[in-house]
C-alpha positions in Angstrom: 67.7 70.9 -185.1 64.7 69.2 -187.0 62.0 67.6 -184.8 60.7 64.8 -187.7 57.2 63.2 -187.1 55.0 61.6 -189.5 51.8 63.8 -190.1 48.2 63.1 -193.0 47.8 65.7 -195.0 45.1 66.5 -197.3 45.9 68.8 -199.9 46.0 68.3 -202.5 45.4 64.1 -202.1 45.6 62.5 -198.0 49.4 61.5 -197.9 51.9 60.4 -195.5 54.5 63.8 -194.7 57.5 63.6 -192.6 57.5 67.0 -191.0 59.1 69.2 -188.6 57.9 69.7 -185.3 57.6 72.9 -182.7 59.8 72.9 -180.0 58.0 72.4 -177.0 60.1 74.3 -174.5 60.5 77.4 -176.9 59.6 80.9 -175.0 58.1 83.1 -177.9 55.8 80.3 -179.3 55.2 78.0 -176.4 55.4 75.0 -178.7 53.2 76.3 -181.3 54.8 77.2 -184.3 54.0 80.2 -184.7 52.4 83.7 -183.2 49.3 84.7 -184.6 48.8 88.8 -185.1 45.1 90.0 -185.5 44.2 93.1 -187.3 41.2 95.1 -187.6 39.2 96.6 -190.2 40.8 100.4 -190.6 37.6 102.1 -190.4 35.2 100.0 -188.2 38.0 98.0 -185.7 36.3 94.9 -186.7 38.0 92.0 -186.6 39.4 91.3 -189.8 42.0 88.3 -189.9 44.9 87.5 -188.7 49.0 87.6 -189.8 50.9 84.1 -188.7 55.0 84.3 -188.3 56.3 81.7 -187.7 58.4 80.9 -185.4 62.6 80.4 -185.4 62.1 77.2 -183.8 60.0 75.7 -186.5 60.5 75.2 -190.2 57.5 74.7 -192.8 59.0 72.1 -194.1 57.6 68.6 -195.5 58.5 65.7 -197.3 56.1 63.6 -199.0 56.3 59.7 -198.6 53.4 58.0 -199.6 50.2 59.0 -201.5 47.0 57.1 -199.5 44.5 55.3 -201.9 41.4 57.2 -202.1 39.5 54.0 -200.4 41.0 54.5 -197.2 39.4 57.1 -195.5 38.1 57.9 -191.8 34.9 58.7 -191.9 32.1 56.8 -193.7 31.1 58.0 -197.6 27.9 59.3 -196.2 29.0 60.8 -192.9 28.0 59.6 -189.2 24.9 58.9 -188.2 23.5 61.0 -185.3 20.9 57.9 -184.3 21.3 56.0 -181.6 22.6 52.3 -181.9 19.3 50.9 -180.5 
């Protein structure tokens, strides 16, 4: 059964998705998605990355709906300011 919310994404333009979402009661994935399998480096044991199955409960999938014009945006073009207001 598909969980649908509306979700921004950014690649490869911000857009309105309709997507499907986790369940939040599922046992392997506790609502996640997925399960995340790190690996190591062979020779060192270094961490190394990390492998991500997804979960039965969850399906990748997404539907497009709207593009967002490139003037709407969160943040300001030249980032926040870290002054204070006074």
């Amino acid at each position: 059964m598909l969980r649908l919310r509306i979700q921004v994404i950014g690649c490869p333009r911000r857009a309105l998705a309709l997507t499907d979402t986790p369940r939040p009661d599922c046992p392997e994935c506790q609502g996640v998605g997925g399960i995340a399998h790190d690996y190591g480096h062979p020779d060192t044991g270094e961490w190394w990355g990390a492998n991500y199955e997804s979960c039965a409960c969850w399906t990748a999938w997404r539907l497009t709906l709207l593009p967002l014009p490139h003037w709407l945006r969160r943040t300001p073009p030249g980032g926040y300011s870290n002054e204070p207001p006074f």
